[in-house]
C-alpha positions in Angstrom: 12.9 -27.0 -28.5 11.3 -23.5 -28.6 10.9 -21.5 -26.2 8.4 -18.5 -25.7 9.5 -14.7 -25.6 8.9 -12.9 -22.4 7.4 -9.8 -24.3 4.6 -12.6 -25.1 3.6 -13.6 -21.6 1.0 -11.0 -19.8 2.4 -11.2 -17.0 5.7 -9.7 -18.3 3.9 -6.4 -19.1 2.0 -6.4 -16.1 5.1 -6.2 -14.2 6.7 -4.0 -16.4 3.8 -1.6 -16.3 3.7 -2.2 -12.0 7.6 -1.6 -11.4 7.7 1.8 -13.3 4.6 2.5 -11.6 5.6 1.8 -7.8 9.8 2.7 -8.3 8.3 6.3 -9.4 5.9 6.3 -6.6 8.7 5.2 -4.0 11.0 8.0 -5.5 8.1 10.4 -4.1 7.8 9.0 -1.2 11.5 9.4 -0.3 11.1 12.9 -0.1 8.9 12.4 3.0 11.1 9.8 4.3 8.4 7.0 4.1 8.6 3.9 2.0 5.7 2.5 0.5 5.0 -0.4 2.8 4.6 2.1 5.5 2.6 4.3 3.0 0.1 1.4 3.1 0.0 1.1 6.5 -0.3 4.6 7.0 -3.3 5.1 4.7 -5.2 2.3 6.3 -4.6 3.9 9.9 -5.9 7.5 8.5 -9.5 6.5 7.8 -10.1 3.5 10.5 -10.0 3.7 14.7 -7.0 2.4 16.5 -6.2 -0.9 15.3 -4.3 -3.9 17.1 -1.6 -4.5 15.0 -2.8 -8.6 14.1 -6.2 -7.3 13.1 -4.0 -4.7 10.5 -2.2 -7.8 9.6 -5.4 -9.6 8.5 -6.4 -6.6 6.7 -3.0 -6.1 4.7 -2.2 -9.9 4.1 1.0 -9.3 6.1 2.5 -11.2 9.3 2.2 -9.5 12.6 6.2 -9.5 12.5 6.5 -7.6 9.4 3.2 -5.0 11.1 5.4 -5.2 13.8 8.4 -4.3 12.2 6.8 -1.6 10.1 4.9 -0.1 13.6 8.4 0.2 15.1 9.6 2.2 12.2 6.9 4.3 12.1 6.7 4.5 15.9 10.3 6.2 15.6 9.4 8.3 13.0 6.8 10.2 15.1 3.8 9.2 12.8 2.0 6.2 14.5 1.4 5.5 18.4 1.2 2.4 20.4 -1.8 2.8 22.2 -2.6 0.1 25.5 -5.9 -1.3 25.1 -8.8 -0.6 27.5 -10.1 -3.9 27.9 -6.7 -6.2 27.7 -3.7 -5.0 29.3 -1.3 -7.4 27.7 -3.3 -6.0 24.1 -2.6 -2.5 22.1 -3.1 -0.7 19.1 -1.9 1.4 16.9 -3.0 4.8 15.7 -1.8 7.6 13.8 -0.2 10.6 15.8 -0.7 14.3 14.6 2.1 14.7 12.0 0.9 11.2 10.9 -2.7 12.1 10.2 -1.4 15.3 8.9 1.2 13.8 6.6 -1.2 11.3 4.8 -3.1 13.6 2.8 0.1 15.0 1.4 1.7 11.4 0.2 -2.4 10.7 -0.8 -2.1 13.6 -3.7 1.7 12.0 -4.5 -0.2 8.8 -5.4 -2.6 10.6 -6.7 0.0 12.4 -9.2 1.6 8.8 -9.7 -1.6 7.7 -10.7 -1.7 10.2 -13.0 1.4 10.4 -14.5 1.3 7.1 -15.6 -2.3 6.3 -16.8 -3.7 10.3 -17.0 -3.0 9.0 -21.4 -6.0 6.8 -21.1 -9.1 7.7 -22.0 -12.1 7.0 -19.6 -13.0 3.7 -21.2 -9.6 2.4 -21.5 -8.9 3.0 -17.8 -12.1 1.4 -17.1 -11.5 -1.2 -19.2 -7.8 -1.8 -17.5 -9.7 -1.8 -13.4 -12.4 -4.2 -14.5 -10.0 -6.6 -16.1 -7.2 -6.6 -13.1 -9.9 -6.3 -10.7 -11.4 -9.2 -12.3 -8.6 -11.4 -11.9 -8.7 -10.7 -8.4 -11.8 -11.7 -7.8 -11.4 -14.6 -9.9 -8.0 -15.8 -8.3 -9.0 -14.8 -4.8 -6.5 -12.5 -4.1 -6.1 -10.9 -1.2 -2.7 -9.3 -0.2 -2.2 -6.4 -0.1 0.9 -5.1 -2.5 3.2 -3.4 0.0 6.8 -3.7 -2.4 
C-alpha cells in the first residue's frame, strides 16, 4: 500500500512556512520578556477600552482560564491592570498600564520586521495572492481562533 509524502500535503508547507515564521518571531519577543500569546493579548488591549477578561476570551477564541492565566502573568509583569468594574462589583477588566501601552509599539515594529524578513521576497502580487488565499480558507472553514502558539 502507498503511502503519500508529507512534502505533497499543503498543509505540511503551511506549517513549515508558520513555525519558522512564529519561532523567529518568539525569539524577538524574548528580548522583551513577552511570549507571543501575551503578545496577542497585548495588542488587542492597546487599541480597545478596558476589557472583562470573558469578553477578550470571545474575541481571541481562548478560555477565560487560559485569559486568566495569561492576565496573571502580565499582571506581574507590570504591563496590564485589573481594573473593578463600575457597574458590577463582583466584574473587572483589564487594561494596559503605562509601560504596557508604551511597550506595544516596540514589539508591533518586531512583528513588523518578522513580517518582513520572511515574506519582504515577495512581490506585491504574490503577497497578495498568498492573504487572499489563506484568508479565503478562513472564511470558507469558519475559523475563528485566534493563533496564540
Amino acid at each position: 500500500m502507498a503511502a503519500s509524502l508529507l512534502t505533497s500535503h499543503m498543509g505540511y508547507w503551511l506549517r513549515y512556512v508558520s513555525n519558522h515564521v512564529s519561532h523567529a518571531f518568539a525569539r524577538k519577543l524574548e528580548g522583551h520578556d513577552v511570549t507571543v500569546a501575551e503578545w496577542v493579548v497585548l495588542r488587542e488591549l492597546f487599541d480597545g477600552e478596558n476589557i472583562a477578561p470573558s469578553r477578550l476570551a470571545e474575541k481571541l477564541g481562548l478560555t477565560r482560564g487560559a485569559i486568566s492565566k495569561l492576565a496573571d502573568r502580565l499582571i506581574d509583569k507590570g504591563l496590564i491592570a485589573r481594573e473593578d468594574s463600575r457597574d458590577d462589583r463582583r466584574a473587572h477588566r483589564l487594561a494596559l498600564t503605562r509601560k504596557g501601552n508604551d511597550l506595544v509599539p516596540k514589539l508591533a515594529a518586531l512583528a513588523d520586521r518578522n513580517d518582513a524578513e520572511f515574506f519582504g521576497d515577495l512581490t506585491a502580487d504574490e503577497r497578495a495572492t498568498v492573504e487572499r488565499v489563506l484568508k479565503a480558507i478562513v472564511e470558507r472553514r469558519g475559523l475563528k481562533t485566534i493563533p496564540v502558539d
